[in-house]
C-alpha positions as CSV (number, residue, x, y, z in Angstrom):
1,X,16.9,10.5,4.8
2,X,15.8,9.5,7.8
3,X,14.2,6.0,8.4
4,X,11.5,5.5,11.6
5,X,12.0,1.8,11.9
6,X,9.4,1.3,15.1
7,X,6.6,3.2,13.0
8,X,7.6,1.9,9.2
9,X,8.1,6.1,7.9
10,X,10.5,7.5,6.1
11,X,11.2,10.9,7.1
12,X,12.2,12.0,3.3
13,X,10.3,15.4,1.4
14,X,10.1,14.3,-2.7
15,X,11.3,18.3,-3.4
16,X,11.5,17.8,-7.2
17,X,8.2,16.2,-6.8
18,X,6.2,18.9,-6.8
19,X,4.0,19.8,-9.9
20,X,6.5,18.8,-12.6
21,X,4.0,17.4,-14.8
22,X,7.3,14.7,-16.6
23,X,7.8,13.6,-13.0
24,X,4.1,12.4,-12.6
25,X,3.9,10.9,-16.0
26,X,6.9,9.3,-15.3
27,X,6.0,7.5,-11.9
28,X,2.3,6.7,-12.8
29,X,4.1,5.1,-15.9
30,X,6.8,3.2,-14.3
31,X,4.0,1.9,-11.5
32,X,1.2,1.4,-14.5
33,X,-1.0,3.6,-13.3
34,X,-1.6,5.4,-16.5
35,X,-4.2,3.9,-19.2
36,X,-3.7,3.7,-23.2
37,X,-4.6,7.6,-23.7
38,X,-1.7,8.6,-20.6
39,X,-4.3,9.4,-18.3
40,X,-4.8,8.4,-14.5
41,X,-5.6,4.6,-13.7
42,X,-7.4,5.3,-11.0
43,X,-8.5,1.8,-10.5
44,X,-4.8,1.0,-11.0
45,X,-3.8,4.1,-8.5
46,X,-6.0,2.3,-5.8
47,X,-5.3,-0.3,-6.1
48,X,-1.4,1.0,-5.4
49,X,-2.4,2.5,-2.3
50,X,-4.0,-1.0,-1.4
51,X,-0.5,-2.4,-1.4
52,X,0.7,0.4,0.9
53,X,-2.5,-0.7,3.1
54,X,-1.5,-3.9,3.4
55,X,2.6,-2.9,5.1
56,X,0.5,0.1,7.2
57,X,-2.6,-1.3,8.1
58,X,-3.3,1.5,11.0
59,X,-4.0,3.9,8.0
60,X,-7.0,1.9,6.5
61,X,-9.6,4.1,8.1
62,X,-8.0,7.1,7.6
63,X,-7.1,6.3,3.6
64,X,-10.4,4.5,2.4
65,X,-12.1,7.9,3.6
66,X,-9.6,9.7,2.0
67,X,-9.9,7.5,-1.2
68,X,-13.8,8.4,-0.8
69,X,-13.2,12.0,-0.1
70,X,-11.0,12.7,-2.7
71,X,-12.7,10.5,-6.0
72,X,-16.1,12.6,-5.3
73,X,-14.7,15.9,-4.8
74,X,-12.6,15.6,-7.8
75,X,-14.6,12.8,-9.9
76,X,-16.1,15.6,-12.6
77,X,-12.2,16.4,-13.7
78,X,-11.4,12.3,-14.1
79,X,-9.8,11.1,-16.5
80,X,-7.1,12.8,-14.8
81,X,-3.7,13.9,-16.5
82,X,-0.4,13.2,-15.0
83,X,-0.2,17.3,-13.9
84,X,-3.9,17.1,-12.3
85,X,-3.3,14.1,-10.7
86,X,-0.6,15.9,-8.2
87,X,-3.8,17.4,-6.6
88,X,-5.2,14.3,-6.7
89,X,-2.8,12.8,-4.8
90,X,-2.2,16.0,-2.9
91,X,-5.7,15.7,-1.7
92,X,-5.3,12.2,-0.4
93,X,-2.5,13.2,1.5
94,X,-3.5,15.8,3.0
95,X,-6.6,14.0,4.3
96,X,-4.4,11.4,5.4
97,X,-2.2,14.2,7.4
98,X,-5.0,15.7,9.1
99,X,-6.7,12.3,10.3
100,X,-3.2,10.6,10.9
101,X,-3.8,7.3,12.9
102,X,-0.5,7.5,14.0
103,X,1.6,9.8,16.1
104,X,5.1,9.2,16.7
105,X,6.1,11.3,19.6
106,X,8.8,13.8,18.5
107,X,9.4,17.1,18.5
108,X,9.1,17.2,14.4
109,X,5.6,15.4,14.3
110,X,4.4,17.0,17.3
111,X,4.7,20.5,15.1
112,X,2.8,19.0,12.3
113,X,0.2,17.8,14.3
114,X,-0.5,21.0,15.9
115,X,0.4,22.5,12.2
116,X,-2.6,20.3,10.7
117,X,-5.5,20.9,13.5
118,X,-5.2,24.4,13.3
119,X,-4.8,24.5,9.5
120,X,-7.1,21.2,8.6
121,X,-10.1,23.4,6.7
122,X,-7.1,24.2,3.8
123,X,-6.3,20.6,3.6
124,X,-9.3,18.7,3.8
C-alpha cells in the first residue's frame, strides 16, 4: 500500500472486493448501510460518501453528478441487494475516474488518465 500524503489517496486495489456478494453484505452492514430487509440504504450510502466529501472536498462536483448519474440510471433496480450494489458503486466510481478533479502528476495516474479519456463511453 501506498499512501499519497500531499493529495489524501491511497494507492491500494480492494482485489477480493470484486463481486463477492458476502463481502458487500458485509461492509454495507458493518457501515449501516443496509435497511431491515438487507437491502441498500441508499440514503445511508450517501450519506457515507458525504463524509468522504467532507476530507476531499475537490471531488464535490465530480461526486454529486455521479451521485445523480448513477441513482437515475439505476433507480428502476433499487432496493438494491448487496451483489447489485457493486455496480452501483462501480458506476459511481467510474464517473468519478473519468471526471477526476484531481491529477497527481505520475507516471501511474498519467496512464489512467489517458486510460479513462479514451475509454470514458464504457465507464460513464
Amino acid at each position: 500500500m501506498e499512501i499519497v500524503r500531499d493529495h489524501n489517496v491511497t494507492n491500494l486495489r480492494r482485489a477480493n472486493a470484486n463481486e463477492d456478494c458476502n463481502y458487500w453484505k458485509c461492509m454495507l452492514n458493518k457501515y449501516g448501510m443496509l435497511d431491515s430487509n438487507d437491502n441498500l440504504n441508499v440514503d445511508n450510502y450517501f450519506s457515507h460518501l458525504d463524509r468522504w466529501l467532507s476530507l476531499n472536498p475537490d471531488f464535490n462536483p465530480a461526486l454529486l453528478n455521479a451521485r445523480t448519474y448513477c441513482r437515475d440510471l439505476k433507480r428502476y433496480y433499487f432496493p438494491l441487494t448487496p451483489c447489485e450494489f457493486y455496480e452501483f458503486h462501480l458506476c459511481i466510481r467510474g464517473h468519478v475516474n473519468v471526471h477526476c478533479p484531481v491529477f497527481i502528476q505520475s507516471k501511474e495516474c498519467m496512464e489512467w488518465k489517458e486510460f479513462y479519456n479514451d475509454c470514458k463511453e464504457y465507464y460513464i
